[in-house]
DRENPADO-72400 format. One record per residue (C-alpha): x, y, z; residue in one letter; residue number from 1. Coordinates in nm, 3 decimals. Each point is the difference from the previous one (the first is absolute). Layout:
// DRENPADO-72400
R|u|v|w|res|n
R|X|Y|Z|A|NUM
...
This chain:
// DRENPADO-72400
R|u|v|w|res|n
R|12.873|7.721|6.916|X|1
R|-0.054|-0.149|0.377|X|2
R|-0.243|-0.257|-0.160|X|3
R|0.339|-0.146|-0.136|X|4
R|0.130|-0.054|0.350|X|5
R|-0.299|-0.191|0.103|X|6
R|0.078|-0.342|0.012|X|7
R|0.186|-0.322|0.130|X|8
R|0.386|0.037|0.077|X|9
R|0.203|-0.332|0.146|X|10
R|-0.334|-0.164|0.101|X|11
R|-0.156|0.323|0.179|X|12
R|-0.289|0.161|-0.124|X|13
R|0.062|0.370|0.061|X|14
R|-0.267|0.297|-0.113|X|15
R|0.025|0.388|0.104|X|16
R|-0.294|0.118|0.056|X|17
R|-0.176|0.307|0.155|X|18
R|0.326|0.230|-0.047|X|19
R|-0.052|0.253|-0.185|X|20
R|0.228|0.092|-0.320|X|21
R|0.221|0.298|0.121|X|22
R|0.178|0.237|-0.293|X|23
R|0.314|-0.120|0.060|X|24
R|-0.139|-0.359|-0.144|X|25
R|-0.158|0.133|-0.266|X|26
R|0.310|0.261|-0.099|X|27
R|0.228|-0.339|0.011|X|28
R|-0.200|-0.225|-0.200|X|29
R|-0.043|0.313|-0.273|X|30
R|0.429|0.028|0.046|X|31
R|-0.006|-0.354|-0.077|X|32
R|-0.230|-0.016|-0.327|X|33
R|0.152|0.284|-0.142|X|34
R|0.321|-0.091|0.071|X|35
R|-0.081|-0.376|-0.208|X|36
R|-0.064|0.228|-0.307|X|37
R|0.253|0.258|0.069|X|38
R|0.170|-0.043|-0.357|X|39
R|-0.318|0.021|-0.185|X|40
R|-0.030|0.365|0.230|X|41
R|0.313|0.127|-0.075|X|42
R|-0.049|-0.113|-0.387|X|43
R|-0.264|0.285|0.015|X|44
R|-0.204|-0.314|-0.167|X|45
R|-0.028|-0.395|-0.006|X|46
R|0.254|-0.198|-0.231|X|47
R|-0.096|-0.060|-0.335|X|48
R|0.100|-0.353|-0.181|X|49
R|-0.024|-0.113|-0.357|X|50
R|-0.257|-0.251|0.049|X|51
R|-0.209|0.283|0.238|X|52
R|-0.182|0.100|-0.279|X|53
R|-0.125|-0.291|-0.106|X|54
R|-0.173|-0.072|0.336|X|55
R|-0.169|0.382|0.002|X|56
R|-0.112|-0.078|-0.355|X|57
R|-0.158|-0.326|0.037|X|58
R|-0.176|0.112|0.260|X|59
R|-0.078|0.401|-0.170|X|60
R|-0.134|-0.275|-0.323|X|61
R|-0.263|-0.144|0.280|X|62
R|-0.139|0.271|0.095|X|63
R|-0.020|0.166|-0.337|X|64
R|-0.168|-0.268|-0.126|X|65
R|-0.249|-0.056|0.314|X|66
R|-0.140|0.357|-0.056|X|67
R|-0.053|0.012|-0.389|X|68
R|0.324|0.151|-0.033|X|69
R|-0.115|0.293|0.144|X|70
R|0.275|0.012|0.318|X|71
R|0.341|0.076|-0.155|X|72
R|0.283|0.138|0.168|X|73
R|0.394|0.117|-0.113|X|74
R|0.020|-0.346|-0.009|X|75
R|-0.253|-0.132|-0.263|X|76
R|0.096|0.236|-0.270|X|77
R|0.324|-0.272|-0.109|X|78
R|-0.230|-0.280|-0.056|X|79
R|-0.324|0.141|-0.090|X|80
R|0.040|0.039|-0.400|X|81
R|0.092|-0.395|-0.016|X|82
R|-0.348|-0.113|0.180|X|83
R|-0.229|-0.179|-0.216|X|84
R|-0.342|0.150|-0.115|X|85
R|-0.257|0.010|0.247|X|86
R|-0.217|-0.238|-0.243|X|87
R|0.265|-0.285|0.016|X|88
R|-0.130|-0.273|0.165|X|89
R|0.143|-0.187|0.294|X|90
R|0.099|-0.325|-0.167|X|91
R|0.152|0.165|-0.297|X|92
R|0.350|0.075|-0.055|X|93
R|0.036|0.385|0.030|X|94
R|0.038|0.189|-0.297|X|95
R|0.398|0.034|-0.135|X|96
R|0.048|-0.377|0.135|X|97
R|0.076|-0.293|-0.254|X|98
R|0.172|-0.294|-0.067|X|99
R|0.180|0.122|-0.302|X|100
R|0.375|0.015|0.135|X|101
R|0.073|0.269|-0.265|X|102
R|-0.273|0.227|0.209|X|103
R|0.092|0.358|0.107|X|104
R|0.044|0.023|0.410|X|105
R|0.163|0.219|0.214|X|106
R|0.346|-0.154|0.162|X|107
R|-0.149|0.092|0.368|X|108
R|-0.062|-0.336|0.243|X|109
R|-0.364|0.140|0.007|X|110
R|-0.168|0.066|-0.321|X|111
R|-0.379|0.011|0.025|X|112
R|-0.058|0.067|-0.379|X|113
R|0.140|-0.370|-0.008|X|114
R|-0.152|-0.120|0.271|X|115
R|0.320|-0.051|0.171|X|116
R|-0.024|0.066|0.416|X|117
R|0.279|-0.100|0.166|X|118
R|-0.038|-0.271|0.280|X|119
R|0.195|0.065|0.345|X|120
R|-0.079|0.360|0.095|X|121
R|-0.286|-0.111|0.250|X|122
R|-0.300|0.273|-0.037|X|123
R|-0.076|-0.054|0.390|X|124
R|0.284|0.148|0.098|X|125
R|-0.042|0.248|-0.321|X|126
R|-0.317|0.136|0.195|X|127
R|0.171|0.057|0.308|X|128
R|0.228|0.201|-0.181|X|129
R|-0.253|0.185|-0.243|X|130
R|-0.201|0.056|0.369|X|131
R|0.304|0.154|0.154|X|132
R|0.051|0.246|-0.313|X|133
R|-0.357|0.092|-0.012|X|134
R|0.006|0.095|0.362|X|135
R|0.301|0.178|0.046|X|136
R|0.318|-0.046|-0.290|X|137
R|0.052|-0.399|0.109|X|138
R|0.052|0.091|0.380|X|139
R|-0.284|-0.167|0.127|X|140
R|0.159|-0.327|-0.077|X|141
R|0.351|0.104|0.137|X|142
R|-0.185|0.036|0.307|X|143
R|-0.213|-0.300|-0.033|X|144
R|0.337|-0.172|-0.026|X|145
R|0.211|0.206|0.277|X|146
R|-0.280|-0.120|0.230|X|147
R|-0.042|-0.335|-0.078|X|148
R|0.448|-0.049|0.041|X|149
R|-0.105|0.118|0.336|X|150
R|-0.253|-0.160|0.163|X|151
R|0.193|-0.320|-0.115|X|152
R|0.320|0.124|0.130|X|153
R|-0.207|0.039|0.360|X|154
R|-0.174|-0.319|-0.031|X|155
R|0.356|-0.201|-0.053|X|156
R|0.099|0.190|0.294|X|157
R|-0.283|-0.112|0.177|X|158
R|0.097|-0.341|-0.062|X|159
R|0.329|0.004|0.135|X|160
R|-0.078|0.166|0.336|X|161
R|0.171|0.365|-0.124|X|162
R|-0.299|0.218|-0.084|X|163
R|0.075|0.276|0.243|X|164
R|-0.067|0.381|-0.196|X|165
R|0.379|0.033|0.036|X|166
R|0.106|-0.305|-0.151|X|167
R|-0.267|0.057|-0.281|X|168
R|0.123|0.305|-0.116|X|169
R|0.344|-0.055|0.055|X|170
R|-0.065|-0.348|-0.247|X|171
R|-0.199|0.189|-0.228|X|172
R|0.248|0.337|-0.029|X|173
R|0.294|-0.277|-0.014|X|174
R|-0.136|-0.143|-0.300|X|175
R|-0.135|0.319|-0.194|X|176
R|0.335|0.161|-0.006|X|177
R|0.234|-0.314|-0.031|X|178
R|-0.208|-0.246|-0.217|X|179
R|-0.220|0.032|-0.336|X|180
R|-0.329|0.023|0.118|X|181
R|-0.095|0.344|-0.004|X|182
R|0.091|0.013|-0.321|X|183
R|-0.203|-0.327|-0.104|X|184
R|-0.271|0.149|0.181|X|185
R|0.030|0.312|-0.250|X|186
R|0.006|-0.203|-0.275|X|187
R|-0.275|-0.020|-0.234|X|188
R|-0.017|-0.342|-0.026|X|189
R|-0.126|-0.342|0.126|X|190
R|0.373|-0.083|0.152|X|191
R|-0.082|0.100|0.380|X|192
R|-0.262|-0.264|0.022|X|193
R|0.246|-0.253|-0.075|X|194
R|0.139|0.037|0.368|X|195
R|-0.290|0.127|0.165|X|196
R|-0.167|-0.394|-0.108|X|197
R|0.301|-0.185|0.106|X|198
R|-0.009|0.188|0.333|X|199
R|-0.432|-0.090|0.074|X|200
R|0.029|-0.309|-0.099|X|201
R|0.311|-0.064|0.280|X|202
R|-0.240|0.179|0.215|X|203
R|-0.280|-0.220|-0.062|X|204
R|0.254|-0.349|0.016|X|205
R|0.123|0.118|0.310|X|206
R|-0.194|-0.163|0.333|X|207
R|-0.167|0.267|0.184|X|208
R|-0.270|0.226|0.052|X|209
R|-0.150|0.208|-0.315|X|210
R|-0.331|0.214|0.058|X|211
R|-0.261|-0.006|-0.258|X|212
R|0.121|0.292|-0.147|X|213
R|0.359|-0.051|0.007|X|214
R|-0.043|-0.352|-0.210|X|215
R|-0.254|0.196|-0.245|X|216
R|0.272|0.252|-0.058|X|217
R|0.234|-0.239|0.004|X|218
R|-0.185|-0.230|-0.283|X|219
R|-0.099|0.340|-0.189|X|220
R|0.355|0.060|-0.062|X|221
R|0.097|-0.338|-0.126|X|222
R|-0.262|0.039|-0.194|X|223
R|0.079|0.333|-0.180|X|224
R|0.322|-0.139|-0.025|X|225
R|-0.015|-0.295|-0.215|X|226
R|-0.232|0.155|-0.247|X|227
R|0.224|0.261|-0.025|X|228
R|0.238|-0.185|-0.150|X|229
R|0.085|-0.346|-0.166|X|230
R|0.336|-0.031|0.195|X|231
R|-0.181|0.057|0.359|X|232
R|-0.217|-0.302|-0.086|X|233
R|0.301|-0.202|-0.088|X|234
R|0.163|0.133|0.349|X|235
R|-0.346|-0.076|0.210|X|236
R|0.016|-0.359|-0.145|X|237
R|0.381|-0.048|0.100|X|238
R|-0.075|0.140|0.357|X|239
R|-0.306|-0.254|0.079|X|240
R|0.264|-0.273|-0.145|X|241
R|0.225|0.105|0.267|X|242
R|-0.313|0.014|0.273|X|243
R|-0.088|-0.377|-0.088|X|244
R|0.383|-0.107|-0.003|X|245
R|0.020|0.150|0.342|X|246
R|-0.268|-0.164|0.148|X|247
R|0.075|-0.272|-0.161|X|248
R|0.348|-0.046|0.204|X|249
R|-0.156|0.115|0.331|X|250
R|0.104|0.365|0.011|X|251
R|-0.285|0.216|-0.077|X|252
R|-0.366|-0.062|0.086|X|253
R|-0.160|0.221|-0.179|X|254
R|-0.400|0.106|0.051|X|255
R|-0.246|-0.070|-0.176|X|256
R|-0.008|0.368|-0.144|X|257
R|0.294|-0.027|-0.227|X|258
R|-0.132|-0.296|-0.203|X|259
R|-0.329|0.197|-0.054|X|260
R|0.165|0.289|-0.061|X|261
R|0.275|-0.137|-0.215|X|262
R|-0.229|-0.211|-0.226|X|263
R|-0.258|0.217|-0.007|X|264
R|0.225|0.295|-0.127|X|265
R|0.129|-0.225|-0.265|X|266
R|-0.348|-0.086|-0.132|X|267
R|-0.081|0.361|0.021|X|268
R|0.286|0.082|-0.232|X|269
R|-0.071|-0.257|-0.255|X|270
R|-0.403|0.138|0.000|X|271
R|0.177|0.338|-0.023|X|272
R|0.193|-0.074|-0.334|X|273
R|-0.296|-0.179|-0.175|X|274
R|-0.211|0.332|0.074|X|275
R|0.297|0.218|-0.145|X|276
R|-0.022|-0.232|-0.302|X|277
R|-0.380|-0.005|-0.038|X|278
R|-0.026|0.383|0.062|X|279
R|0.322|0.085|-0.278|X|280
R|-0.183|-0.248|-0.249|X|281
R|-0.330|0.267|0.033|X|282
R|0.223|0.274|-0.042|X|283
R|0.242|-0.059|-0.270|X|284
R|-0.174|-0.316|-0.154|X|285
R|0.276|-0.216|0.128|X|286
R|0.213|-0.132|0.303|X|287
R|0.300|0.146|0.121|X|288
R|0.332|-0.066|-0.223|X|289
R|0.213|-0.238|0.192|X|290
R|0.370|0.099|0.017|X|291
R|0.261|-0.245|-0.137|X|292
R|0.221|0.049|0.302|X|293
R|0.114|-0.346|-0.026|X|294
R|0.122|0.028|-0.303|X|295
R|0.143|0.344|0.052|X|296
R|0.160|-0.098|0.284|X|297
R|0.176|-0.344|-0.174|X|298
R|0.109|0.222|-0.248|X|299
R|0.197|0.274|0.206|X|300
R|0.141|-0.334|0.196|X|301
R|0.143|-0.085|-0.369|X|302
R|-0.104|-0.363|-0.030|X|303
R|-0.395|0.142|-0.155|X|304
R|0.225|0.160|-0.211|X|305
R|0.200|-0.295|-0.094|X|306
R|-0.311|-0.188|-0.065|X|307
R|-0.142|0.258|-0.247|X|308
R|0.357|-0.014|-0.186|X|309
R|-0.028|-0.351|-0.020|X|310
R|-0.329|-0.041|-0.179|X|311
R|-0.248|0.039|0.269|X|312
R|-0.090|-0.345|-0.075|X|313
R|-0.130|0.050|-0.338|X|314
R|-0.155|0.374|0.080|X|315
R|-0.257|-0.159|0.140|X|316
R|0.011|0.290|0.255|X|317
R|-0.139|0.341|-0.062|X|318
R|0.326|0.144|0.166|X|319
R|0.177|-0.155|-0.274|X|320
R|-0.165|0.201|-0.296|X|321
R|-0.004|0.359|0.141|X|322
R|0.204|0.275|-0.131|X|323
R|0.288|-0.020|0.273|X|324
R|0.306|0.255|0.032|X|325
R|0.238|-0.084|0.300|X|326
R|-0.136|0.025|0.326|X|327
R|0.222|0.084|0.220|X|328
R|-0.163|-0.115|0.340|X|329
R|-0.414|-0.100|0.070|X|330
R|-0.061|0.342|0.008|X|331
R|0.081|0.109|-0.296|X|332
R|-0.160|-0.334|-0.186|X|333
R|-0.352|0.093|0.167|X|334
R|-0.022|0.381|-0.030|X|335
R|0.241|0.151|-0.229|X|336
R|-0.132|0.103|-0.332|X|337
R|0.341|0.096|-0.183|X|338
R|0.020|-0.278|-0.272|X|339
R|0.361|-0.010|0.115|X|340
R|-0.050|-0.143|0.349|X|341
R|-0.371|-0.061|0.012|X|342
R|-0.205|-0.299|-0.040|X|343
R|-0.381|-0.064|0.139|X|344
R|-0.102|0.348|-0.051|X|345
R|0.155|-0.066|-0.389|X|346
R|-0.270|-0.225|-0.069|X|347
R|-0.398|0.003|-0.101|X|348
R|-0.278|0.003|0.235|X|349
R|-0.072|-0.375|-0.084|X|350
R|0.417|-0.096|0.022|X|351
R|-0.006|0.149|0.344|X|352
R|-0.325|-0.195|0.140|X|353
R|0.120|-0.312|-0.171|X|354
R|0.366|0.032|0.213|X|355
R|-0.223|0.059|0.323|X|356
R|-0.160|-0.257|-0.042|X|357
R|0.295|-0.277|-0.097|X|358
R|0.212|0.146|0.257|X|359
R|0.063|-0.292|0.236|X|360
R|0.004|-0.245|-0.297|X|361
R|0.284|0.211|-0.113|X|362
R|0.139|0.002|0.342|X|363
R|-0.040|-0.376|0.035|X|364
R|0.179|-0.101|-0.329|X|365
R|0.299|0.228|0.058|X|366
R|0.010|-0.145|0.354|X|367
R|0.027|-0.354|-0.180|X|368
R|0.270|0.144|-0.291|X|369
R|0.230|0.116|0.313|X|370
R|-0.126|-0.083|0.326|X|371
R|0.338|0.010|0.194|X|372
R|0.091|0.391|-0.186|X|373
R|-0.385|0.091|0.120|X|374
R|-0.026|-0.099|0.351|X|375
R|0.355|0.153|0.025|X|376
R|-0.127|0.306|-0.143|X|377
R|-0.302|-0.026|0.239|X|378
R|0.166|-0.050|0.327|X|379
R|0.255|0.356|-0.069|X|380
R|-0.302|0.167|-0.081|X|381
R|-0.146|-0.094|0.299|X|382
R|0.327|0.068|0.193|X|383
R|0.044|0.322|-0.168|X|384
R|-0.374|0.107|0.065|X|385
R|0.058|-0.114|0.416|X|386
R|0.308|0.292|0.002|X|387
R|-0.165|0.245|-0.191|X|388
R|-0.138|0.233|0.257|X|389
R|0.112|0.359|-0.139|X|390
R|-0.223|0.279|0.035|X|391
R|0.021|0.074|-0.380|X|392
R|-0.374|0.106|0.048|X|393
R|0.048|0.353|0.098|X|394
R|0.144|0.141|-0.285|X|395
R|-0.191|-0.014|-0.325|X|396
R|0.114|0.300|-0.206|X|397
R|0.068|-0.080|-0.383|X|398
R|0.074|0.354|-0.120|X|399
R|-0.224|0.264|-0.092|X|400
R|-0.084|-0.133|-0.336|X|401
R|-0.341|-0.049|-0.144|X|402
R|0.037|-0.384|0.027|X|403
R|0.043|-0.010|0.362|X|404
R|-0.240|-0.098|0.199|X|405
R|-0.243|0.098|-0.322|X|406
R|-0.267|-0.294|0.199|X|407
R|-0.070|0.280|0.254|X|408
R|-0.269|0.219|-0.069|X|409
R|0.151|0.329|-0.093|X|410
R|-0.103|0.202|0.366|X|411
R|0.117|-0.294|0.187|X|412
R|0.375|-0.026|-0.188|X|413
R|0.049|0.356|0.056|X|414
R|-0.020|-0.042|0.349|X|415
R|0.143|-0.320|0.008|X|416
R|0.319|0.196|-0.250|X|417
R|0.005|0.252|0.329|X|418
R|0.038|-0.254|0.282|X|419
R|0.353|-0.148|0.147|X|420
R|-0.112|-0.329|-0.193|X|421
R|-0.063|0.128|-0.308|X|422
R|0.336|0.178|0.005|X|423
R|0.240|-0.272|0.150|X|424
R|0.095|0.212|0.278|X|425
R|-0.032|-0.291|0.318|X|426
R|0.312|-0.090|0.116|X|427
R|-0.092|-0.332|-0.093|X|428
R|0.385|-0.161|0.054|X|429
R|-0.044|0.192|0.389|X|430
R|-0.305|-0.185|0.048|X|431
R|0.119|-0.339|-0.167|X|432
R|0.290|-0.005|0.258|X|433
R|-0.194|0.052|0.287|X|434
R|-0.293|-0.249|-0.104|X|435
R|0.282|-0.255|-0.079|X|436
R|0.181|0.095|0.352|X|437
R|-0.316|-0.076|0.191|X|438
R|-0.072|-0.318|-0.192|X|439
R|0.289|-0.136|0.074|X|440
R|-0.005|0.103|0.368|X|441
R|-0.317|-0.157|0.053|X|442
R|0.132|-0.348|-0.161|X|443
R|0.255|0.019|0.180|X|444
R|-0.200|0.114|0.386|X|445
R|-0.242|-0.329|-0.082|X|446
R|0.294|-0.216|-0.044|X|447
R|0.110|0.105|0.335|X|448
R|-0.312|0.007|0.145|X|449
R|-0.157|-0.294|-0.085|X|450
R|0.212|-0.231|0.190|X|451
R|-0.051|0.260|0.308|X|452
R|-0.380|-0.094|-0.042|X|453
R|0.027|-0.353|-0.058|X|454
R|0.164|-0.027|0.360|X|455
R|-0.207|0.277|0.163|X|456
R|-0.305|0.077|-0.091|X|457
R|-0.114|-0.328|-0.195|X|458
R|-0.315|0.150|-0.099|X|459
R|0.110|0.344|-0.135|X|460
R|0.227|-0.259|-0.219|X|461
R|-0.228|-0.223|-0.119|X|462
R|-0.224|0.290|-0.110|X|463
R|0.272|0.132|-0.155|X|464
R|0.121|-0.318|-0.135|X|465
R|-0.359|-0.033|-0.186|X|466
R|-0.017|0.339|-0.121|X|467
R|0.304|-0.048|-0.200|X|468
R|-0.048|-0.259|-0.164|X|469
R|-0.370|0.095|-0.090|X|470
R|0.151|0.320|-0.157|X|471
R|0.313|-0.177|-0.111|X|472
R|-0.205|-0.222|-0.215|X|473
R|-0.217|0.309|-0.107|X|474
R|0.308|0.156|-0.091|X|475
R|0.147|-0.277|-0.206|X|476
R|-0.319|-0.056|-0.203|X|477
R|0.011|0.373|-0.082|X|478
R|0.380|0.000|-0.135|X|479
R|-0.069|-0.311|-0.172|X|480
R|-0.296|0.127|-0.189|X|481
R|0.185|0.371|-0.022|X|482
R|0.293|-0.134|-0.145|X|483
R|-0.022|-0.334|-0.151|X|484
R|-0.331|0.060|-0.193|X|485
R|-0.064|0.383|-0.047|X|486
R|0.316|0.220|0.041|X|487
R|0.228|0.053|0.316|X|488
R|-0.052|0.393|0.114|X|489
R|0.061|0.185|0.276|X|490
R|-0.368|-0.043|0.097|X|491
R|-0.067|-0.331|0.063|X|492
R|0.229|-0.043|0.277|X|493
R|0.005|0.386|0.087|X|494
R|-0.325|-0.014|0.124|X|495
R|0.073|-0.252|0.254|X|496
R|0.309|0.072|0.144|X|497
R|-0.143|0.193|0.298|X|498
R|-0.129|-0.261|0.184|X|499
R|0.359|-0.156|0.074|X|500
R|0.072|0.316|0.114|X|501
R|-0.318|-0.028|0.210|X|502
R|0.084|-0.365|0.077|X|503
R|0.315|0.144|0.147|X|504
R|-0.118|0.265|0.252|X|505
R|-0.282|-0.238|0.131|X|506
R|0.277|-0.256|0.089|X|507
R|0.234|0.260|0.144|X|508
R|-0.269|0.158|0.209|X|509
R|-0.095|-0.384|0.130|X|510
R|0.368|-0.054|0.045|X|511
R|0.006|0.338|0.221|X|512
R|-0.282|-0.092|0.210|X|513
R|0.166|-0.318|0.104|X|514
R|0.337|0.158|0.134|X|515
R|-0.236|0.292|0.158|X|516
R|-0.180|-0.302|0.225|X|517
R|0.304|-0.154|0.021|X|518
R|0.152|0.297|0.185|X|519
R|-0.330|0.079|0.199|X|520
R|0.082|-0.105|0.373|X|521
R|-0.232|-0.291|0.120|X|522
């Protein structure tokens, strides 16, 4: 963890060396990691989400495959009756898949007897997660992520002059027990790398000394991050937007480092989704199923809907000729199978590809039908998805029914039945409130703050100034693609909404430095 406080700070380089690591260092930094996954602790287990599955899976299918299907484990036995022979051969379509529409499929986003893998659940960070459970019951990558929240937490620090061990772990216990990241940490999900590449990437924009291993950490975790998911992509791209606009009015000069890092972490991502396709094409005999979340999403805004009503321009849409009940938001038109409400896992193998695949056609000629009812719809749902910061994540009970949580290997639900998750019992409005309460607190310190900065301590501003609006943008992108083109959740935004919080300290503690010299007798 001292390798993290090596470094540059205000135009000084300062390095500890030769002192040696005493126990009460070591007993702090463990207080601190722990206390960054201290939900996931007290869970008695890491949180569980829908789409969780999914990522264990893809990544369980790899390595079932790789080894002759000879490595199974609780988690192979829901998919393993739908593989294709062993005899089929790469380029063919796997056995069960066919064009004819009338064909019998499962209604499950992912049904390998049809060839159907669904795109969007990145396998990359699917092995991380299938690595953690094989080690140790997924805690190897709630540590992996615990650790990671930290180091950046002490590099920021670093930056801002305020990396003393108190200030560290008063930061870091202030935002475990006030803010959602211990519990994104927990999660078994991509969603933590969303912040932890917004934060190396201001780390790497920022001027100043980086050692060698600090920027290859630094560039490792951009990198896990935006081929973990689609939407961190999307967020690195609106973050090096803001980089060039701010050196492109005078107030950031960025090094070298972030172009290379940014660019090359965007190239890496792209390579990283072409292998994903090539490798599920081998596997299944074709490429992952593209969701229609345009079209879902144009729907549950009302004017898709309106278009479909209206002809659909001659059907010449595959959305148009599906059996359709009544959706009642994009939810339910993606993934409910209740002819009722349900409408993309009503229809064939073939239907489903074809709506992938037409999706921003769709999207485009409903945008033309109402374009002032769309980009209305749009901007709420990128409003809505900005406020949305709940912690709705903690509880995920649905009864004790056979159908809930029926995705989870049977060992793994009964523990997961057991655990204050799995039964609803967090007092989730308790720790809404106080989430909310410290949000708002920390809006409100930086709009106080800031102008304290701006006439004291120009160069704690400026940094500050920068780091905003590199995360701002970040930020924006996210809600924007959250909200406006998949479907706004407590999530998107959820798993952000520490680092104003963080934001807020750092500016408070500058702020406090400045009246301390101020006070200091010359």
């Amino acid at each position: 963890m001292d390798m993290a406080l090596s470094g540059d700070s205000a135009g000084r380089t300062v390095v500890q060396t030769g002192n040696p690591v005493r126990a009460l260092d070591i007993f702090r930094h463990i207080v601190c990691i722990l206390a960054l996954m201290w939900t996931g602790i007290v869970n008695g287990q890491p949180f569980f989400f829908p789409d969780t599955t999914n990522y264990v899976r893809a990544a369980d299918l790899a390595v079932h495959l790789a080894s002759g299907r000879t490595i199974s484990t609780v988690w192979t036995a829901r998919y393993a009756d739908d593989l294709p022979p062993r005899q089929t051969a790469p380029s063919s379509a796997p056995t069960g898949a066919t064009d004819n529409p009338e064909a019998k499929h499962r209604t499950s986003a992912n049904d390998l007897k049809s060839g159907l893998v669904m795109s969007g659940r990145s396998p990359y960070i699917g092995a991380l997660l299938y690595a953690g459970w094989v080690l140790g019951w997924f805690w190897p990558f709630v540590l992996l992520q615990a650790v990671i929240a930290y180091l950046l937490i002490i590099m920021v620090l670093r930056r801002f002059d305020l990396a003393r061990a108190s200030i560290i772990t008063l930061v870091t216990l202030i935002l475990s027990f006030t803010t959602s990241l211990p519990t994104y940490n927990s999660m078994l999900l991509a969603d933590a790398f969303a912040s932890f590449g917004m934060l190396s990437l201001v780390l790497l924009a920022l001027p100043g000394r980086l050692s060698r291993w600090q920027v290859a950490f630094l560039v490792a975790v951009i990198v896990m991050s935006v081929i973990a998911h689609l939407t961190h992509l999307t967020m690195l791209a609106g973050m090096t937007g803001a980089i060039v606009l701010l050196r492109l009015v005078g107030w950031l000069r960025p090094p070298p480092r972030v172009w290379y890092a940014a660019i090359g972490a965007m190239i890496v991502a792209v390579l990283a989704m072409q292998a994903t396709t090539y490798a599920t094409r081998i596997a299944v005999g074709r490429p992952p199923q593209l969701l229609p979340l345009l079209t879902a999403r144009f729907y549950a805004d009302g004017p898709g809907e309106k278009f479909i009503e209206a002809g659909c321009e001659g059907r010449r849409f595959e959305a148009c000729r599906i059996p359709m009940g009544k959706p009642f938001d994009n939810s339910s038109w993606l993934f409910s199978v209740e002819p009722e409400t349900g409408a993309y896992m009503l229809a064939t193998p073939e239907q489903r590809r074809l709506m992938g695949e037409q999706d921003v056609a769709f999207a485009t000629a409903v945008l033309r039908a109402y374009p002032v009812e769309q980009i209305g719809a749009s901007v709420h749902d990128t409003i809505r998805q900005l406020l949305w910061i709940d912690y709705d994540a903690l509880n995920q009970g649905c009864g004790t029914g056979p159908e809930c949580w029926e995705s989870l290997p049977p060992v793994v639900r009964a523990r997961f039945m057991q655990t204050p998750s799995g039964r609803n019992a967090w007092p989730r409005d308790l720790m809404n409130g106080i989430l909310y309460a410290a949000v708002i607190a920390s809006l409100l310190a930086l709009a106080v703050t800031m102008p304290i900065l701006a006439r004291h301590d120009r160069d704690g501003f400026v940094r500050m100034r920068n780091v905003l609006i590199i995360t701002g943008a970040g930020m924006l992108v996210c809600c924007f693609f959250g909200g406006a083109v998949a479907d706004p959740q407590y999530r998107y935004q959820g798993r952000l909404i520490w680092l104003p919080v963080f934001f807020g300290l750092i500016a408070v503690l500058r702020a406090r430095q400045i009246r301390r010299a101020e006070v200091v007798p010359q």
